[in-house]
C-alpha positions as CSV (number, residue, x, y, z in Angstrom):
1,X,-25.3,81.0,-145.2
2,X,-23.2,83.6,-145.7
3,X,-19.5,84.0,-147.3
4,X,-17.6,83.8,-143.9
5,X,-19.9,81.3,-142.5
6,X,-19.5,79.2,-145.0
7,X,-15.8,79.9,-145.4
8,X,-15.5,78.5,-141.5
9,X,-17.6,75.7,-142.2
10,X,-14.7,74.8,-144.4
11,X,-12.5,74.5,-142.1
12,X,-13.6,71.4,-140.2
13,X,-10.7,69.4,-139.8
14,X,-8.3,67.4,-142.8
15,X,-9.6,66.4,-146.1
16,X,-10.8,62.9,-146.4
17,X,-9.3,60.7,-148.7
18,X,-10.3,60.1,-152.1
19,X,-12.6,56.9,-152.6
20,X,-11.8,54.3,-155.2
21,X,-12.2,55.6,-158.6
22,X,-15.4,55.1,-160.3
23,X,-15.6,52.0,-162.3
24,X,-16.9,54.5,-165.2
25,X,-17.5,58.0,-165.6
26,X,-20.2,60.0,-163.2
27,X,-20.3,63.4,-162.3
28,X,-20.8,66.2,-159.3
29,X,-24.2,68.1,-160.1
30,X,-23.5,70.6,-157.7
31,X,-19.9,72.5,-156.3
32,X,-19.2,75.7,-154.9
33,X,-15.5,75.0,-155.7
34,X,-14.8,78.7,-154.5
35,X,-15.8,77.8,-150.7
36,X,-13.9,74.9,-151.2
37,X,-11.0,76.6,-151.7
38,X,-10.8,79.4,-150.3
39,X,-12.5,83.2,-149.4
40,X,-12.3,86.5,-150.9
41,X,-11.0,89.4,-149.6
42,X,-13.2,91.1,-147.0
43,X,-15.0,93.6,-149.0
44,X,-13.6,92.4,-152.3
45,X,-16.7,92.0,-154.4
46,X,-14.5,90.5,-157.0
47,X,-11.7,88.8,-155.4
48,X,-9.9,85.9,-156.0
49,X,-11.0,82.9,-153.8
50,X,-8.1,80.3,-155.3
51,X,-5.4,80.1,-157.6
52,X,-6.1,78.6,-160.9
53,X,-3.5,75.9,-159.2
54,X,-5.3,75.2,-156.8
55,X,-8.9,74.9,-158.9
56,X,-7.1,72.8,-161.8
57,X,-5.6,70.2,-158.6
58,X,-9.4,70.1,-157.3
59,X,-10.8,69.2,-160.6
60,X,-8.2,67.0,-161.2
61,X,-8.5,65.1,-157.8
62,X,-11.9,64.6,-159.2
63,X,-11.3,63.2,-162.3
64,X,-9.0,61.0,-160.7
65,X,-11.6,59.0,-159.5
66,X,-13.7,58.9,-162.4
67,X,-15.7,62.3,-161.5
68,X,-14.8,64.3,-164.6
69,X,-18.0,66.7,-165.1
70,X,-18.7,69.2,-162.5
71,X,-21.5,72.1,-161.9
72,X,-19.9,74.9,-160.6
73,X,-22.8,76.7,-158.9
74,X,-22.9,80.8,-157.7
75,X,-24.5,82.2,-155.0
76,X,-24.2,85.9,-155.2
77,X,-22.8,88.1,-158.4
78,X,-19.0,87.8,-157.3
79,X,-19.2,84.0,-157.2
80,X,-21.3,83.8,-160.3
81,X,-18.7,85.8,-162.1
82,X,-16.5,83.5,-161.0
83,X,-18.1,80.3,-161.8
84,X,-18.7,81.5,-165.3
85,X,-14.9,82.3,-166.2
86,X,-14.0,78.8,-164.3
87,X,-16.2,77.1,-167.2
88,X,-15.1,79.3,-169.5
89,X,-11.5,78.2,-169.5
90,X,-12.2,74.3,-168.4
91,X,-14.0,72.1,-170.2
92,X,-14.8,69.8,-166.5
93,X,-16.8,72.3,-165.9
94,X,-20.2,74.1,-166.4
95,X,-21.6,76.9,-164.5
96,X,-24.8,77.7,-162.7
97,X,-25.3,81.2,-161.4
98,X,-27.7,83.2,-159.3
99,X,-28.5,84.8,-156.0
100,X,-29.0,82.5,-153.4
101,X,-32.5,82.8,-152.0
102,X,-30.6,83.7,-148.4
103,X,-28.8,86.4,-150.1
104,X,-32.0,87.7,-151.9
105,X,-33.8,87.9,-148.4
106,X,-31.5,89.9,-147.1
107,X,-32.4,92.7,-149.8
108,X,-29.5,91.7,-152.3
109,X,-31.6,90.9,-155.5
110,X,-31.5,94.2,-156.8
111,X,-32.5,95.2,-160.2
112,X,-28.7,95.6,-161.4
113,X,-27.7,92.1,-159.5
114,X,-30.5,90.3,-161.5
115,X,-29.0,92.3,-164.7
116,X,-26.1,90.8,-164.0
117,X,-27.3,86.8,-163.4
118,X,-29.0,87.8,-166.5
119,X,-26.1,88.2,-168.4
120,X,-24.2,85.2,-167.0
121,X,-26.6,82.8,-168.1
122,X,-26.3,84.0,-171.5
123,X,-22.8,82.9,-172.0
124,X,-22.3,79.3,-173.2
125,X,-20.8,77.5,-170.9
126,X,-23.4,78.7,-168.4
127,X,-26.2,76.1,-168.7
128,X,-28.5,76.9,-165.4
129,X,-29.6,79.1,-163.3
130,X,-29.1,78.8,-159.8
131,X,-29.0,78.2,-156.7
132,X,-32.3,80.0,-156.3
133,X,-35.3,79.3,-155.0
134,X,-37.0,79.7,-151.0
135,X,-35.2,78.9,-147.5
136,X,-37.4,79.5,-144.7
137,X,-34.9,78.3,-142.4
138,X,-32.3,80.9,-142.5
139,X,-34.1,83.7,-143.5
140,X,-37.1,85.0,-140.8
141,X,-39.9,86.1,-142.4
142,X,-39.4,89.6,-143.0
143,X,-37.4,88.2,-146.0
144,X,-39.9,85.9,-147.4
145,X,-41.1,88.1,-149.7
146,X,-37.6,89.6,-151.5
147,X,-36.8,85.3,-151.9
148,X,-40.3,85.1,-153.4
149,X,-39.9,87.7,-155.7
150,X,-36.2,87.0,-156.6
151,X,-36.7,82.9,-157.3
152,X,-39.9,84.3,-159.9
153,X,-37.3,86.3,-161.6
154,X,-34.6,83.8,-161.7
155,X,-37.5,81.6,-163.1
156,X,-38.1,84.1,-166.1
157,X,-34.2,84.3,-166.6
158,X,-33.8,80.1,-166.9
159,X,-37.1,80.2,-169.2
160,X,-35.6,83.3,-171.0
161,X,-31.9,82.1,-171.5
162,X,-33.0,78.5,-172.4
163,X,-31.3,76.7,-169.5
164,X,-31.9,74.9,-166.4
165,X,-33.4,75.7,-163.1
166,X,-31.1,75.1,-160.3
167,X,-33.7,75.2,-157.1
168,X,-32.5,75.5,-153.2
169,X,-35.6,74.4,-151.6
170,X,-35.3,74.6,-147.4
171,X,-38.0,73.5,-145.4
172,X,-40.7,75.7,-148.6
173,X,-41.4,72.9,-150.5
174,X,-45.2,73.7,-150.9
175,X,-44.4,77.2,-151.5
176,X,-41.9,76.0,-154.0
177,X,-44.1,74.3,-155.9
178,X,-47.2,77.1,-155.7
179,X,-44.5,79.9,-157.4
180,X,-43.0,77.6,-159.9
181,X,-46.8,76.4,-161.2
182,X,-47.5,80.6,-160.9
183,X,-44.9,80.9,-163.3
184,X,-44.4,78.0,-165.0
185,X,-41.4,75.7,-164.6
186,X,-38.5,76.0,-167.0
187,X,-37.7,72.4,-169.4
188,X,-35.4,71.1,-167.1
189,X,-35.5,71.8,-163.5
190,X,-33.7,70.4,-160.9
191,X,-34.3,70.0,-156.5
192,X,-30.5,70.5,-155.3
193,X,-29.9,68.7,-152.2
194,X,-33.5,66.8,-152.4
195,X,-34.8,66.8,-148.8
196,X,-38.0,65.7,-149.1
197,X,-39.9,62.4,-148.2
198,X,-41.2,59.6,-151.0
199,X,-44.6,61.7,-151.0
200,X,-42.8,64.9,-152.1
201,X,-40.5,62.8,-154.1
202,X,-43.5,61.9,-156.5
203,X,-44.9,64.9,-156.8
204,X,-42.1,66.4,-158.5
205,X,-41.4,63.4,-160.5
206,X,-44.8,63.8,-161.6
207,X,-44.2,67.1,-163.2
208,X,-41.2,66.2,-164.8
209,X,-38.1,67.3,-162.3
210,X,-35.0,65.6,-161.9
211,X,-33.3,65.4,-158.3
212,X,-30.3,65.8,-156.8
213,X,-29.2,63.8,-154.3
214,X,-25.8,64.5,-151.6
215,X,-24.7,63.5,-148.8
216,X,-27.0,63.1,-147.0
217,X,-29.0,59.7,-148.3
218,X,-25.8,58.4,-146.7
219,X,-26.9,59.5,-143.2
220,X,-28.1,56.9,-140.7
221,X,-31.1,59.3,-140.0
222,X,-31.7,59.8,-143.5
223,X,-34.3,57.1,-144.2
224,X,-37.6,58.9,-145.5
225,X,-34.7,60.5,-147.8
226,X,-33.2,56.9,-148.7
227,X,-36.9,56.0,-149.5
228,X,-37.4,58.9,-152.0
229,X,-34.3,58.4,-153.6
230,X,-35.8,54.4,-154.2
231,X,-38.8,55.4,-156.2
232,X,-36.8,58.3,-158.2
233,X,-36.5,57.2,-162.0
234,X,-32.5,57.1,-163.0
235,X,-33.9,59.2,-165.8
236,X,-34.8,62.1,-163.5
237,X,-31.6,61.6,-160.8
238,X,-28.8,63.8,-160.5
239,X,-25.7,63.5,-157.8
240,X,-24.1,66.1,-156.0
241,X,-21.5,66.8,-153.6
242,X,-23.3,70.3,-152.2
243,X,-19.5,70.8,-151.6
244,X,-17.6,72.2,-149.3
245,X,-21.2,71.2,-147.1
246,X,-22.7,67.7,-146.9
247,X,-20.0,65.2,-146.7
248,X,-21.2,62.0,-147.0
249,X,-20.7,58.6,-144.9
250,X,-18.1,57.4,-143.6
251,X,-16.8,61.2,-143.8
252,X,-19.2,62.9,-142.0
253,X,-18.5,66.5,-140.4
254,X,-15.7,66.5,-142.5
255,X,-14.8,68.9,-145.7
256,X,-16.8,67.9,-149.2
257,X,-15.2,67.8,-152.4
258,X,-16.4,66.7,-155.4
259,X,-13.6,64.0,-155.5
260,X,-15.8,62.5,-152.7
261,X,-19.4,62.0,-154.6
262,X,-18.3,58.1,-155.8
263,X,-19.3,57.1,-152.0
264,X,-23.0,59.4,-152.8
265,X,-22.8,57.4,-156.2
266,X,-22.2,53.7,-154.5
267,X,-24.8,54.4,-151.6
268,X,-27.5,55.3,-154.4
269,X,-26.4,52.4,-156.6
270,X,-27.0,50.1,-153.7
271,X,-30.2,51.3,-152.7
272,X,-31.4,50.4,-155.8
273,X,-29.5,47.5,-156.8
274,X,-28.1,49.0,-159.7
275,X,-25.3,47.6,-161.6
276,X,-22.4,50.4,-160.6
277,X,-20.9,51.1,-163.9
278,X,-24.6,50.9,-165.8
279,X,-25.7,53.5,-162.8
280,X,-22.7,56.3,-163.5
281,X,-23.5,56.1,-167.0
282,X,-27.7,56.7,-166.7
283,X,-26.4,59.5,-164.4
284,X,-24.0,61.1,-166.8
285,X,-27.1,61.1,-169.4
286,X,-29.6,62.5,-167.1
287,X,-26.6,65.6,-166.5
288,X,-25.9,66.2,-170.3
289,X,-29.8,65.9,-170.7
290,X,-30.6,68.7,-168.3
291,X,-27.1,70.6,-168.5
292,X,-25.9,69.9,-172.2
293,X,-22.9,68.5,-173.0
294,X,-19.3,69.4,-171.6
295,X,-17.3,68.6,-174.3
296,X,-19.7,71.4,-176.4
């Protein structure tokens, strides 16, 4: 999706209301709290998307109901620039950044942008790399070979850096899995958005991933979702908000924010008859296993 798109897709009508707080503390594994907000200046590869304000209020909308660690996850250079200085100066949050596997199709994983995502991830607060990975959906297949080669570098950049691997995985999943046993997966890697079915589900369990849920286990048509999400160790589980994108039930076609992931949380926790409070704090642990700490 690109900036614009996505900057209209955040425009879909009032804010929801914030859920009841969190009976203890969770997290959102995955934000794009500059589409959230706002969009750069057309043109302005390094343009302000939101007032610090404005970022500190979202944050703080989150925390209010008991959401107080957030990934803040790039897409292209500007944004991964961004997300790095946002973790930088706020300890709610931690960065991921890359090129998103829609931007490297369309030829932007150049040797100087990697350089760059390189760089990022060095930095401390920086503690994955991604969103990278395939999307055969968007991107025709005169592209599949730029994503291909672009998610392989981002792979030796997590591996290199220490960190995690943050993947976007859209309608590849087999080709996901053949590139990252080519080159070996990074310690900790983690499925954003997990869209896959309960067979899916196991086979990256089996090799040691975690996954992400949003949203969308919330969706009435989501049920070979719901079922993966069942048989996915609380060990290996991560929560995310995808947001502006995503919003989950009853909210639906509304805009995401990361103050909304307690509904995500209380769907999950149901599904697997979890104690609530038990189930934010196994999630918490899974995050500060495969991100580090915040507070650090």
């Amino acid at each position: 999706m690109s900036r614009s798109a996505a900057s209209r897709a955040n425009k879909r009508g009032e804010p929801p209301p914030s859920p009841e707080p969190l009976p203890a503390p969770a997290l959102d594994s995955h934000t794009h709290l500059d589409i959230v907000l706002g969009e750069r200046p057309a043109g302005d590869e390094h343009g302000e998307w939101a007032s610090d304000d404005d970022v500190d209020a979202e944050i703080a909308a989150a925390v209010a109901v008991n959401v107080p660690r957030l990934v803040q996850v790039g897409v292209d250079v500007a944004s991964s620039r961004w997300s790095a200085a946002l973790a930088t100066r706020h300890p709610n949050v931690l960065a991921a950044v890359a090129l998103h596997p829609n931007e490297a199709g369309a030829g932007k994983a150049t040797d100087d942008a990697l350089a760059e995502i390189d760089r990022l991830a060095a930095l401390p607060r920086v503690r994955a790399v991604g969103e990278t990975g395939l999307d055969r959906y968007r991107t025709g297949p005169e592209g599949w070979a730029d994503q291909e080669a672009s998610f392989r570098a981002h792979i030796r950049i997590a591996k290199d850096r220490g960190v995690a691997l943050v993947i976007h995985d859209r309608d590849a999943h087999e080709e996901i899995l053949r590139v990252l046993e080519d080159e070996g997966a990074p310690e900790h890697t983690v499925f954003h958005c997990f869209s896959g079915d309960a067979d899916f589900a196991r086979r990256c369990i089996d090799r040691g991933f975690a996954l992400s849920f949003a949203g969308t286990v919330t969706f009435g048509n989501a049920g070979a979702l719901r079922e993966a999400a069942a048989l996915t160790p609380v060990e290996q589980m991560l929560v995310e908000t995808d947001a502006p994108f995503l919003t989950p039930m009853p909210h639906r076609g509304r805009p995401n924010a990361s103050r909304l992931v307690p509904h995500t949380v209380r769907a999950l926790a149901d599904l697997k008859t979890l104690d609530l409070a038990e189930f934010c704090t196994a999630l918490t642990t899974t995050a500060e296993r495969v991100f580090g700490k915040w507070e650090e």
